[in-house]
C-alpha positions in Angstrom: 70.7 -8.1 -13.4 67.7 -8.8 -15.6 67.8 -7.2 -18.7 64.7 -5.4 -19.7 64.0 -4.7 -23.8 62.0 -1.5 -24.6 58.8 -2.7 -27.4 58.4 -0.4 -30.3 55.0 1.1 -30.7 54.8 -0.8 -34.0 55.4 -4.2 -32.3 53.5 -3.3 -29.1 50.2 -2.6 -32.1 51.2 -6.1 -33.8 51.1 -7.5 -30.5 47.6 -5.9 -29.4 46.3 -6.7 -32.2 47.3 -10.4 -32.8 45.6 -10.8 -29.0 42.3 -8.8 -30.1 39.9 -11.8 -31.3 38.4 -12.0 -34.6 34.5 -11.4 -33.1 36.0 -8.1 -31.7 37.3 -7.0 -35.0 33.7 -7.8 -36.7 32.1 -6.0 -34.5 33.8 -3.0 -34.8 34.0 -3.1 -38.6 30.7 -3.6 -38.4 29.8 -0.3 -36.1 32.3 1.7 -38.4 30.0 0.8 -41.2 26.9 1.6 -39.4 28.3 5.2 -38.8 29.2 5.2 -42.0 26.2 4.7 -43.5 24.4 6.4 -40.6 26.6 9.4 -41.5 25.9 9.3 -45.5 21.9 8.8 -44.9 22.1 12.0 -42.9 24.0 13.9 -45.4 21.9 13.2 -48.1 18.7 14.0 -45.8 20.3 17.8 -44.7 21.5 18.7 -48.2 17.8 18.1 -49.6 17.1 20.8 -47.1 19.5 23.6 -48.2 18.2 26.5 -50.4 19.5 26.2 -54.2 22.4 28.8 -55.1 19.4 30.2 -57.1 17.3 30.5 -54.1 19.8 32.4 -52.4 20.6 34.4 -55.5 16.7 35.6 -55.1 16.4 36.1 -51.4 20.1 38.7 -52.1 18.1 40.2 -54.7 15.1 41.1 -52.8 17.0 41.8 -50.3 19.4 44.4 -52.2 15.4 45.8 -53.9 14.5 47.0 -50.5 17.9 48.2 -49.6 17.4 50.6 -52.8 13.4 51.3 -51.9 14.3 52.4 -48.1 17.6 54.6 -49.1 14.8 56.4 -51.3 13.9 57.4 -47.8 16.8 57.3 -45.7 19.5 57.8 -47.5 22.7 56.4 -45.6 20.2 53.2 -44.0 21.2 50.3 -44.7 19.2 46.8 -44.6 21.2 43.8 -43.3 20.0 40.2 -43.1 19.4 38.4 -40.4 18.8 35.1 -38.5 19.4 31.6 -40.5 19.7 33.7 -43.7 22.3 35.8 -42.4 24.6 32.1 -40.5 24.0 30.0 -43.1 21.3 27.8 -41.6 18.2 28.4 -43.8 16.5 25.8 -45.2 15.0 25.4 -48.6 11.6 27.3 -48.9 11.9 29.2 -45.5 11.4 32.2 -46.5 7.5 31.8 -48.0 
């Protein structure tokens, strides 16, 4: 009766490993740091785009003005905002 020993997951990786060649390691360390980068050059593109705490800080302001001027009218109206400004997606300068 043949005896049949069970691999560890840790030797079964060593093992995969040792038979992955060198070229196929490159490669993929070399796509890992094209995402990489990729990634960073992106991130620094979006956050460019994002409105300023400030600029936020202004648009809540205006926001919270008209609030006040309409209640003048209608007292129990409220004025809610909306769209990107109200998600989170507005960019820099989209309100002008």
């Amino acid at each position: 009766m043949a005896h049949t020993q069970t691999m560890s997951p840790q030797q079964h990786f060593r093992d995969v490993q040792a038979s992955t060649s060198p070229p196929i390691q490159r490669r993929h360390a070399s796509k890992m740091r094209f995402v990489a980068e990729l990634s960073q050059c992106l991130f620094d593109f979006v956050i460019q785009l994002l409105p300023t705490p400030e600029e936020m800080a202004i648009k809540e302001d205006v926001r919270k003005l008209l609030e006040r001027l309409i209640r003048t009218i209608e007292p129990d109206s409220r004025l809610l905002s909306f769209g990107s400004t109200a998600n989170g997606f507005s960019l820099r300068n989209s309100g002008k």
